[in-house]
TILO-447129 format. One record per atom (N, C-alpha, C): x, y, z; residue number from 1; residue in three letters. Coordinates in nm, 3 decimals. Layout:
residues N
<site u="X" v="Y" w="Z" i="NUM" aa="ALA"/>
...
end
This chain:
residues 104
<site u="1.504" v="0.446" w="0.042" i="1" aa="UNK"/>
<site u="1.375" v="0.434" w="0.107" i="1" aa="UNK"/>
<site u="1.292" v="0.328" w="0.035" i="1" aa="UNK"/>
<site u="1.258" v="0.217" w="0.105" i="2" aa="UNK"/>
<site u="1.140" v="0.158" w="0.073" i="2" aa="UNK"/>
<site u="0.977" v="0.157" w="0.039" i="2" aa="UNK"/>
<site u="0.924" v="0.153" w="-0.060" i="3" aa="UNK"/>
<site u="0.832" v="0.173" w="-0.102" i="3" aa="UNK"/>
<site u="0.699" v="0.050" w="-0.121" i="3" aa="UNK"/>
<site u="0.608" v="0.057" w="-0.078" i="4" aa="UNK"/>
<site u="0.474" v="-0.015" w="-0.107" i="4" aa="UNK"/>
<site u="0.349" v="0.014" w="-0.190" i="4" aa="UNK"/>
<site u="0.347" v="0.004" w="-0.282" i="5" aa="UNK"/>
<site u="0.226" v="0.048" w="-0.304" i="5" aa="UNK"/>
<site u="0.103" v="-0.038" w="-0.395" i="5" aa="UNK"/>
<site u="-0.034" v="0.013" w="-0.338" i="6" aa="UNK"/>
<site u="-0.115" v="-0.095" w="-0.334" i="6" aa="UNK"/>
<site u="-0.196" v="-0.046" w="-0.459" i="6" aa="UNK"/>
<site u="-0.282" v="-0.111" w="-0.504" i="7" aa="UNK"/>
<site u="-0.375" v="-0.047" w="-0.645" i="7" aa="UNK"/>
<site u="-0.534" v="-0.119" w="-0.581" i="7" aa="UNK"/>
<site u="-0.570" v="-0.035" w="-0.590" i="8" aa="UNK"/>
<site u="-0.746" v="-0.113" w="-0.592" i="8" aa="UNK"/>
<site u="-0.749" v="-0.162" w="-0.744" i="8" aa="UNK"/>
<site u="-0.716" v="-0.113" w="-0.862" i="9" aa="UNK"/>
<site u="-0.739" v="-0.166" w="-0.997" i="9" aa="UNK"/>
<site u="-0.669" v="-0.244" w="-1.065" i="9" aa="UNK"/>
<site u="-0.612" v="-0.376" w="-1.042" i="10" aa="UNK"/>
<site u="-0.558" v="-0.411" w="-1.101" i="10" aa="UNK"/>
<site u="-0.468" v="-0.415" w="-1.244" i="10" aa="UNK"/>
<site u="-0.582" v="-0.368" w="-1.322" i="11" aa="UNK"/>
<site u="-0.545" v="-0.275" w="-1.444" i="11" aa="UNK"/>
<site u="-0.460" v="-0.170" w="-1.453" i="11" aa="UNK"/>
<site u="-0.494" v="-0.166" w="-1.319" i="12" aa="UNK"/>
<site u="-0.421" v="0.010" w="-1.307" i="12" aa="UNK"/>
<site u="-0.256" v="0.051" w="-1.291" i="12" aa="UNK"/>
<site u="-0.228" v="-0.095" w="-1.246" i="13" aa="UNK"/>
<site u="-0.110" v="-0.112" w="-1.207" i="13" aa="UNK"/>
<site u="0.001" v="-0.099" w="-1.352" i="13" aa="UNK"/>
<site u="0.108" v="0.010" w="-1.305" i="14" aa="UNK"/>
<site u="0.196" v="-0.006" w="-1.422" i="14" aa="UNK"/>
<site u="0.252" v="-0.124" w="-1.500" i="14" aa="UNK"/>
<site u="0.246" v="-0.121" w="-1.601" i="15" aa="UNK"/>
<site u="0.318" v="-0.262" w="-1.641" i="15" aa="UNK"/>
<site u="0.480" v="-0.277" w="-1.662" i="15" aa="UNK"/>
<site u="0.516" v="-0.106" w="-1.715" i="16" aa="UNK"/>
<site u="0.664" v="-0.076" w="-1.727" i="16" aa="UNK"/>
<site u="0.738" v="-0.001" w="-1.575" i="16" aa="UNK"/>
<site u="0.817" v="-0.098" w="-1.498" i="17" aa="UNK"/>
<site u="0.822" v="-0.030" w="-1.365" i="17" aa="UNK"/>
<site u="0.979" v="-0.013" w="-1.408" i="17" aa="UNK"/>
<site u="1.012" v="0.134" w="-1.314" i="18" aa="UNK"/>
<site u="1.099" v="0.102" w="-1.305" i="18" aa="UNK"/>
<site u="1.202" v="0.064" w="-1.238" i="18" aa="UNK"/>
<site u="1.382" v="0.062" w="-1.290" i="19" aa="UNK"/>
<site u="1.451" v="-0.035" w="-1.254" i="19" aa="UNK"/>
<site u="1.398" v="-0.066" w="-1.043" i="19" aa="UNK"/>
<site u="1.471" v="-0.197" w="-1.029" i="20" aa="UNK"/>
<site u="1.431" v="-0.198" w="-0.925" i="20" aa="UNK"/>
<site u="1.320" v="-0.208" w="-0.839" i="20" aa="UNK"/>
<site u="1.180" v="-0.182" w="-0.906" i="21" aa="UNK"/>
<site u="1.063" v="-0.245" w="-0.886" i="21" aa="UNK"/>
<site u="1.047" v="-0.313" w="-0.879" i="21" aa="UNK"/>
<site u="0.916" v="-0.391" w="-0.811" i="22" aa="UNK"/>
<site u="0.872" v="-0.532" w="-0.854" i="22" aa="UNK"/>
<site u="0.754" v="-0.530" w="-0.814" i="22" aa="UNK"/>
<site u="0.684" v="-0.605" w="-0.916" i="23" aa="UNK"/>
<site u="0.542" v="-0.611" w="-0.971" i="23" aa="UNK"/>
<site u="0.512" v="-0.758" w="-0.900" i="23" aa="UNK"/>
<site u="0.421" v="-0.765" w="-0.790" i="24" aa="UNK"/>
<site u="0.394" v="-0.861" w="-0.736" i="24" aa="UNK"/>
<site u="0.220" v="-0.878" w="-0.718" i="24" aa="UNK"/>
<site u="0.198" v="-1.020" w="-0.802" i="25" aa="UNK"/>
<site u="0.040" v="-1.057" w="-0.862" i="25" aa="UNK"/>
<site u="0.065" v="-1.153" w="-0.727" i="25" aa="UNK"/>
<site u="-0.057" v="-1.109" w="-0.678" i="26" aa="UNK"/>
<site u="-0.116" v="-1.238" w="-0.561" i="26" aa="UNK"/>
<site u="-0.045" v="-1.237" w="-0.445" i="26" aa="UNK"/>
<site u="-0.112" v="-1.288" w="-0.346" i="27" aa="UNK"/>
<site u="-0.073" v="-1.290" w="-0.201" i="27" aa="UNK"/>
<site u="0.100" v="-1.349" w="-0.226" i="27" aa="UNK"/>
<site u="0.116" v="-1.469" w="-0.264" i="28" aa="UNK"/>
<site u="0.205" v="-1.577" w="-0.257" i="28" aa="UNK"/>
<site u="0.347" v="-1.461" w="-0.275" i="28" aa="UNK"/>
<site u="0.329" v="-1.392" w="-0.438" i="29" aa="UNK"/>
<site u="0.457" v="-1.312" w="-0.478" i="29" aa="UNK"/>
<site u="0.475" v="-1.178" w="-0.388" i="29" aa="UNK"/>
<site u="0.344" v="-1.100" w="-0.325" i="30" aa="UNK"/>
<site u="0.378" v="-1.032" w="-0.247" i="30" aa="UNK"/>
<site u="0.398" v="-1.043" w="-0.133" i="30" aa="UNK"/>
<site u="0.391" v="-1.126" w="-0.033" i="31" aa="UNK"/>
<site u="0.437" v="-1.218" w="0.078" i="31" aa="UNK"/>
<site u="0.624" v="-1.206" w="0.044" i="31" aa="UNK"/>
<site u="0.676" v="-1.313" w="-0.042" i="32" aa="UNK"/>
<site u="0.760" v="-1.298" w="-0.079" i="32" aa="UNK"/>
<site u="0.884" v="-1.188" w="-0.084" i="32" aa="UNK"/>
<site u="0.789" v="-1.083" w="-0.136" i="33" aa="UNK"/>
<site u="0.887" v="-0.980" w="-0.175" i="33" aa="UNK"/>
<site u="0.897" v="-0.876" w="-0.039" i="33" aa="UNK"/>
<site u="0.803" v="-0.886" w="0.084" i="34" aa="UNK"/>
<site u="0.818" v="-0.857" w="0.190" i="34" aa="UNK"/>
<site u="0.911" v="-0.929" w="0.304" i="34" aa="UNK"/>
<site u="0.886" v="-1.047" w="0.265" i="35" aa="UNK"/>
<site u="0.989" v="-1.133" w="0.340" i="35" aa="UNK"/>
<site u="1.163" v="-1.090" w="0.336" i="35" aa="UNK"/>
<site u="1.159" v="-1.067" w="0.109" i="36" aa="UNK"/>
<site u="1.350" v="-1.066" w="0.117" i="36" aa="UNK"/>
<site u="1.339" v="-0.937" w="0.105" i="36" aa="UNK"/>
<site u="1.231" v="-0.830" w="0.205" i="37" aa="UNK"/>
<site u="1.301" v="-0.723" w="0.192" i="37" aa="UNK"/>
<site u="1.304" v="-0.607" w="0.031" i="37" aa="UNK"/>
<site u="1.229" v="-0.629" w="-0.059" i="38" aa="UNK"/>
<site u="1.269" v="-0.585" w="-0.206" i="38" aa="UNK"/>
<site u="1.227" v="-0.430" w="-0.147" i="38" aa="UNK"/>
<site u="1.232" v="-0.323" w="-0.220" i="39" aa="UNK"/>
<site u="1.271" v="-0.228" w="-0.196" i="39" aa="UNK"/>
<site u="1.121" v="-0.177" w="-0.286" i="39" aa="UNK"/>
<site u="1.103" v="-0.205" w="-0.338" i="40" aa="UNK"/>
<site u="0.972" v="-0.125" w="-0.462" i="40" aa="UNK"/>
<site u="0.913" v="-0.226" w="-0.496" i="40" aa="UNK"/>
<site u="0.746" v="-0.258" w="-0.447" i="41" aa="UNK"/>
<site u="0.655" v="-0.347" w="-0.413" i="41" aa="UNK"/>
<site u="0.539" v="-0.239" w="-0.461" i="41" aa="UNK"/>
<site u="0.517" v="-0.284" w="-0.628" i="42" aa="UNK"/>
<site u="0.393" v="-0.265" w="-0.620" i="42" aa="UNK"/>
<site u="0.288" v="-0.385" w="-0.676" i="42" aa="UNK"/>
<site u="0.141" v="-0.423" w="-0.616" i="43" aa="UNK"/>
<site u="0.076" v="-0.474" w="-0.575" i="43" aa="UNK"/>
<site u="-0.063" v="-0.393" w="-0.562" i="43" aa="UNK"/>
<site u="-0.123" v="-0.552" w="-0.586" i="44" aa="UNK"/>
<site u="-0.294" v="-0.565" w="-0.556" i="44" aa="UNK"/>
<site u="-0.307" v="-0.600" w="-0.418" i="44" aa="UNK"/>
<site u="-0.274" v="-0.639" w="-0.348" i="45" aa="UNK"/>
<site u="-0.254" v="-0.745" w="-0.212" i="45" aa="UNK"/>
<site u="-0.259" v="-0.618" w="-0.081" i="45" aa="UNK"/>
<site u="-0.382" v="-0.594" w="-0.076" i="46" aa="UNK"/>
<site u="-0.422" v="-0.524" w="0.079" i="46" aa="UNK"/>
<site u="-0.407" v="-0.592" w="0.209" i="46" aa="UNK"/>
<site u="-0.423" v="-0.700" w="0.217" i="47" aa="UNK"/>
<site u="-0.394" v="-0.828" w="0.327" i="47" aa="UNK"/>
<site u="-0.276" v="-0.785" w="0.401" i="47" aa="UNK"/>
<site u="-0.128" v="-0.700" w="0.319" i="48" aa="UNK"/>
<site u="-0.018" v="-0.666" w="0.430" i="48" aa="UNK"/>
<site u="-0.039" v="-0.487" w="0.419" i="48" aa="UNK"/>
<site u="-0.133" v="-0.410" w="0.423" i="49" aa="UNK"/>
<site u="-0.164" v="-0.326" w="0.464" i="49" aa="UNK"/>
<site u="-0.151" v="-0.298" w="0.642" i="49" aa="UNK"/>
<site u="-0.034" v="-0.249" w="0.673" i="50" aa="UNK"/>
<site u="-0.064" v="-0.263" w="0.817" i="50" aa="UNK"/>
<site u="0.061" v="-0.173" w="0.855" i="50" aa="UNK"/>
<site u="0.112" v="-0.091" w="1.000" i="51" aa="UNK"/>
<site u="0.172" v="-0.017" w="1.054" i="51" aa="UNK"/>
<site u="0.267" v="-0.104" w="1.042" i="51" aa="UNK"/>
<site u="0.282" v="-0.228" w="1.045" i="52" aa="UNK"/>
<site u="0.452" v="-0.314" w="1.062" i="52" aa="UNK"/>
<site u="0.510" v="-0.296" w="0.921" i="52" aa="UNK"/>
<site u="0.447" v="-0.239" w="0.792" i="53" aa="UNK"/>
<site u="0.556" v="-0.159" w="0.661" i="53" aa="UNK"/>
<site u="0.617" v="-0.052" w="0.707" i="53" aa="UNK"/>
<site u="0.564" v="0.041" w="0.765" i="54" aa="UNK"/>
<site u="0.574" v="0.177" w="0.824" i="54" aa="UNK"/>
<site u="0.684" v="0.114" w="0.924" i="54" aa="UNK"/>
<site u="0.687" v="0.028" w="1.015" i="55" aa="UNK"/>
<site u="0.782" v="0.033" w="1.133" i="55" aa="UNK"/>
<site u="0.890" v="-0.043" w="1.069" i="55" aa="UNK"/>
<site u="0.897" v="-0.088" w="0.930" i="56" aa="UNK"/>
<site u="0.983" v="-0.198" w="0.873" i="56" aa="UNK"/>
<site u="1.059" v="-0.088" w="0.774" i="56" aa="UNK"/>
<site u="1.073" v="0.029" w="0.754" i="57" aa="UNK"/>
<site u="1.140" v="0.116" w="0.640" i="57" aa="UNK"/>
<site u="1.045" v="0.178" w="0.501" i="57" aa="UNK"/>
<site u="0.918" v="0.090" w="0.523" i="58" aa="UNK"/>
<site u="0.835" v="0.135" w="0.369" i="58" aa="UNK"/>
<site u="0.707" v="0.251" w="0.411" i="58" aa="UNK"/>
<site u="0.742" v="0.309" w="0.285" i="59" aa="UNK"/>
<site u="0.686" v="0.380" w="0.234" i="59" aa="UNK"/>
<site u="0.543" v="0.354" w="0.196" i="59" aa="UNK"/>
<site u="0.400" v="0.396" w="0.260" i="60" aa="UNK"/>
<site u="0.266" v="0.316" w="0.186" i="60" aa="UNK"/>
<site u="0.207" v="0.421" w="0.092" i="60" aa="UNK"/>
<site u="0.201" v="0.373" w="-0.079" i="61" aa="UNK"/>
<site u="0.098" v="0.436" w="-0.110" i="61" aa="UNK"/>
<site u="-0.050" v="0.383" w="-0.166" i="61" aa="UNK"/>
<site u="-0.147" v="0.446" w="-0.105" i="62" aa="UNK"/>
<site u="-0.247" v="0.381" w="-0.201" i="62" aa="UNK"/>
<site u="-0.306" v="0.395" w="-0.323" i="62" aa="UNK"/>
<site u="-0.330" v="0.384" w="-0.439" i="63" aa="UNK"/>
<site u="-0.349" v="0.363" w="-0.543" i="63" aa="UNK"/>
<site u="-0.498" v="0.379" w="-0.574" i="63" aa="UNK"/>
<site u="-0.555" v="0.457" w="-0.599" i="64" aa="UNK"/>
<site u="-0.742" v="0.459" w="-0.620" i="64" aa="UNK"/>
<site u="-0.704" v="0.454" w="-0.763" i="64" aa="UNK"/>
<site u="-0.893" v="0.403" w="-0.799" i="65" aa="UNK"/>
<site u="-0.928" v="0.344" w="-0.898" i="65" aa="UNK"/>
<site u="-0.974" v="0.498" w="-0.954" i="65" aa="UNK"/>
<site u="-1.022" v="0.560" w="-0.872" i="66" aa="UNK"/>
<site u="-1.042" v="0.750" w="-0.905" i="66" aa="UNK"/>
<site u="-0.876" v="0.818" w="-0.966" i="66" aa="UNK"/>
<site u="-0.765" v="0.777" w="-0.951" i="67" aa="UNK"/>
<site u="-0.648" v="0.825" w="-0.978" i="67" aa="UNK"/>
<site u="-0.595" v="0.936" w="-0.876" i="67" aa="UNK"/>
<site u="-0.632" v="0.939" w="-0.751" i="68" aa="UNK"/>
<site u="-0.602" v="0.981" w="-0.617" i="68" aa="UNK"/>
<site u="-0.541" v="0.860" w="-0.588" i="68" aa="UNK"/>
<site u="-0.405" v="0.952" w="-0.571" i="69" aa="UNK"/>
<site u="-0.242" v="0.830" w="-0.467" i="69" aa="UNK"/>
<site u="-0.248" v="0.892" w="-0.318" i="69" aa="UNK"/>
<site u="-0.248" v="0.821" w="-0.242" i="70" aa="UNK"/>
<site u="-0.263" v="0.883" w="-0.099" i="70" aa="UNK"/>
<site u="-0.105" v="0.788" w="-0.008" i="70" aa="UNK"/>
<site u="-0.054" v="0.907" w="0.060" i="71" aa="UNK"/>
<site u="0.073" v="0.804" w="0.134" i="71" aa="UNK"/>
<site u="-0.023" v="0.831" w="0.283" i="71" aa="UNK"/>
<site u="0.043" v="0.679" w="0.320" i="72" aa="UNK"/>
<site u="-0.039" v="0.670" w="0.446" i="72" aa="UNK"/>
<site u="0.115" v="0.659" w="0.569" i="72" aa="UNK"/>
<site u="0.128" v="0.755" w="0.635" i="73" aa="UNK"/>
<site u="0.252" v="0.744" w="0.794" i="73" aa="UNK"/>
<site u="0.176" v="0.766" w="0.873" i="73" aa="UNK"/>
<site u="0.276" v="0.719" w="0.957" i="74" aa="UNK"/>
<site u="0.262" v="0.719" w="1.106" i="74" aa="UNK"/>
<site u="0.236" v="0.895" w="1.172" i="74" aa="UNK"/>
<site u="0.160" v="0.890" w="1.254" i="75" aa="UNK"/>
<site u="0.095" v="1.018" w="1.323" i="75" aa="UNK"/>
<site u="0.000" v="1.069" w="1.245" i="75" aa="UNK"/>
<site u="-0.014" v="1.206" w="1.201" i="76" aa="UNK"/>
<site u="-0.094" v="1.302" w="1.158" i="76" aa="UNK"/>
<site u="-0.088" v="1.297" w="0.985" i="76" aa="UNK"/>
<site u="-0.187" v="1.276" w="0.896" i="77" aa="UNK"/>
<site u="-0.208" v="1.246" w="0.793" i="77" aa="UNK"/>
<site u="-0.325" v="1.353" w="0.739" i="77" aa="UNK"/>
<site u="-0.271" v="1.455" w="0.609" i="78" aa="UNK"/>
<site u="-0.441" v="1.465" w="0.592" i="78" aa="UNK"/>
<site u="-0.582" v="1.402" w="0.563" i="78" aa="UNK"/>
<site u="-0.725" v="1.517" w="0.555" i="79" aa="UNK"/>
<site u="-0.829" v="1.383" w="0.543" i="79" aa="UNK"/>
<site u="-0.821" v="1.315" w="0.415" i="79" aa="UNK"/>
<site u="-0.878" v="1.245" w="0.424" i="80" aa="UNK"/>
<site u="-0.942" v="1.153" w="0.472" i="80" aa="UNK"/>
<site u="-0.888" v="1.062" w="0.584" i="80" aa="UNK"/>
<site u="-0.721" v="1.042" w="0.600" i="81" aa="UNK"/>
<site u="-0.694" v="0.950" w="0.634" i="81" aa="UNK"/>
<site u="-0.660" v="0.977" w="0.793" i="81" aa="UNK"/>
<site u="-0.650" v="1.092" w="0.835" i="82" aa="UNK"/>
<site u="-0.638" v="1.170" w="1.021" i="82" aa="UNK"/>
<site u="-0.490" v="1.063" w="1.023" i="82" aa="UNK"/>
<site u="-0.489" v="1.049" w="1.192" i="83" aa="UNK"/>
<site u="-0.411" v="1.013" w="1.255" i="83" aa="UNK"/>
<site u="-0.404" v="0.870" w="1.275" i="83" aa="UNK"/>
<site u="-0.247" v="0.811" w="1.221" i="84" aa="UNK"/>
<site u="-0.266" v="0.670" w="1.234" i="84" aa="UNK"/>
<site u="-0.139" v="0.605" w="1.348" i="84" aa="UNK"/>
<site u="-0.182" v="0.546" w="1.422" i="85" aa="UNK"/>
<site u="-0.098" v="0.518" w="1.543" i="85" aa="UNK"/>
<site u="-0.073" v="0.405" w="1.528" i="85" aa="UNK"/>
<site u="0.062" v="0.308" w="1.566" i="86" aa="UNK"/>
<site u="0.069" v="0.194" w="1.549" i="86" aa="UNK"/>
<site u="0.053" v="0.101" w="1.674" i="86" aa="UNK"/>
<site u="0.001" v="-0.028" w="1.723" i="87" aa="UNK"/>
<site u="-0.016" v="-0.110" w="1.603" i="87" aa="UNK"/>
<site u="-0.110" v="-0.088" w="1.517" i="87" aa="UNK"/>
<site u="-0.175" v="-0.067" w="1.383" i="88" aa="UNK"/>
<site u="-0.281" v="-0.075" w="1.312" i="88" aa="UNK"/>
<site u="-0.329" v="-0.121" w="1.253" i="88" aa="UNK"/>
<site u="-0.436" v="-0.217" w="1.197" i="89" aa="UNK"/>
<site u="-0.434" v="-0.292" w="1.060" i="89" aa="UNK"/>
<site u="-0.489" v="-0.170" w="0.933" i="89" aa="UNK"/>
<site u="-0.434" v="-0.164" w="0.844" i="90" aa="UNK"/>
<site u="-0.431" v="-0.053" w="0.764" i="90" aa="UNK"/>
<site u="-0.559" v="-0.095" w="0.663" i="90" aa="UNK"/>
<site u="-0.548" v="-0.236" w="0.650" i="91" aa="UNK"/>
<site u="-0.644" v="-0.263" w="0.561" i="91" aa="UNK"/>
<site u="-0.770" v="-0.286" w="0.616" i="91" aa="UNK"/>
<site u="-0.798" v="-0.305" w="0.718" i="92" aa="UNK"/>
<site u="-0.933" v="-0.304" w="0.775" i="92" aa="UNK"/>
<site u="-1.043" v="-0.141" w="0.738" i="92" aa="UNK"/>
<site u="-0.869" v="-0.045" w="0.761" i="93" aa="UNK"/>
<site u="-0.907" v="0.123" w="0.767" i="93" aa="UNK"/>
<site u="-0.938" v="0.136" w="0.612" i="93" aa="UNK"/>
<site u="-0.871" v="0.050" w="0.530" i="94" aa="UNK"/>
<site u="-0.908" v="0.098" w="0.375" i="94" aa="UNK"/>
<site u="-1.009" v="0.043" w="0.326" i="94" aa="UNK"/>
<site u="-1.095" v="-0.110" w="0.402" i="95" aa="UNK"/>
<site u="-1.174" v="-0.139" w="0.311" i="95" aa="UNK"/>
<site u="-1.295" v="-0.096" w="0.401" i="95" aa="UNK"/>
<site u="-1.319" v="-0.017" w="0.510" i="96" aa="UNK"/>
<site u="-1.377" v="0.017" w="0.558" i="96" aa="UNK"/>
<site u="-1.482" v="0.225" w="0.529" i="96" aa="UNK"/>
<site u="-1.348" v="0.231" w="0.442" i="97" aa="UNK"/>
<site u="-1.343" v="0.353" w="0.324" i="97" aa="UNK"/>
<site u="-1.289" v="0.517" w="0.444" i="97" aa="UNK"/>
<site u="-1.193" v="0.467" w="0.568" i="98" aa="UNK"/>
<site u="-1.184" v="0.529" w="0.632" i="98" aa="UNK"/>
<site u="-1.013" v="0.624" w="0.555" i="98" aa="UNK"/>
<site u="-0.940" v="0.575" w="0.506" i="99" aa="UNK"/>
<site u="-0.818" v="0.584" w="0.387" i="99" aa="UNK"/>
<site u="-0.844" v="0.673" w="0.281" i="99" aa="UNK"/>
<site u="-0.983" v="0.652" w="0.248" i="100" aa="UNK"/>
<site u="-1.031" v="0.672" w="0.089" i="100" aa="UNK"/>
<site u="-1.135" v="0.662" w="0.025" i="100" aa="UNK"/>
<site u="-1.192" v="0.645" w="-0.076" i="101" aa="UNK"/>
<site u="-1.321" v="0.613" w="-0.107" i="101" aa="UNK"/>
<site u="-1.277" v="0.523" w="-0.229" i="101" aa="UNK"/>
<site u="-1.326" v="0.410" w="-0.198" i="102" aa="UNK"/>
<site u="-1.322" v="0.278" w="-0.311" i="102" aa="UNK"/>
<site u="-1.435" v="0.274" w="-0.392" i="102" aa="UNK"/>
<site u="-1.396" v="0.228" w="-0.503" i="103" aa="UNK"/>
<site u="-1.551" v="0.250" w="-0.605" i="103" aa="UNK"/>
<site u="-1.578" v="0.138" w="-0.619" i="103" aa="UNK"/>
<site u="-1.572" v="0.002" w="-0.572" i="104" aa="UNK"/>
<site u="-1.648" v="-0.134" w="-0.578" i="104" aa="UNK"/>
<site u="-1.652" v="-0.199" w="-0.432" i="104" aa="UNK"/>
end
């Protein structure tokens, strides 16, 4: 199973991943690692927040700066995050604080 997951804190992000991870800084490397497919994508990069991970094999989690991990699928989700139908842009729903509550 494929995995995504996003961090609001940069900091926050593990530095020791393991095997098979990949730690992708900036649009450019996480672009990338969606393109060949990598399997464990974790990331700052909300921009590919969207139902086409979910319809592509991955797994979304989000990452708060509070230390609340939230997985976001398709249909029925608890709150905060209700029901998510595809097509969606996911990140519009997260920076909009409909996902979660962001602290900046």
């Amino acid at each position: 199973m494929m995995e995504y997951h996003w961090y609001e804190d940069y900091w926050a992000m593990p530095r020791n991943l393991p095997r098979g991870h990949q730690f992708c800084i900036g649009y450019y490397q996480a672009q990338r690692a969606l393109r060949f497919h990598v399997e464990n994508i974790h990331t700052d990069q909300s921009v590919f927040l969207s139902t086409w991970l979910l319809d592509n094999g991955y797994r979304v989690f989000l990452h708060f700066k509070s230390g609340i991990v939230t997985e976001v699928k398709l249909g029925d989700n608890p709150p905060p995050v209700g029901r998510i139908e595809a097509p969606k842009n996911l990140e519009g729903l997260l920076l909009s604080g409909c996902l979660g509550k962001l602290t900046e």
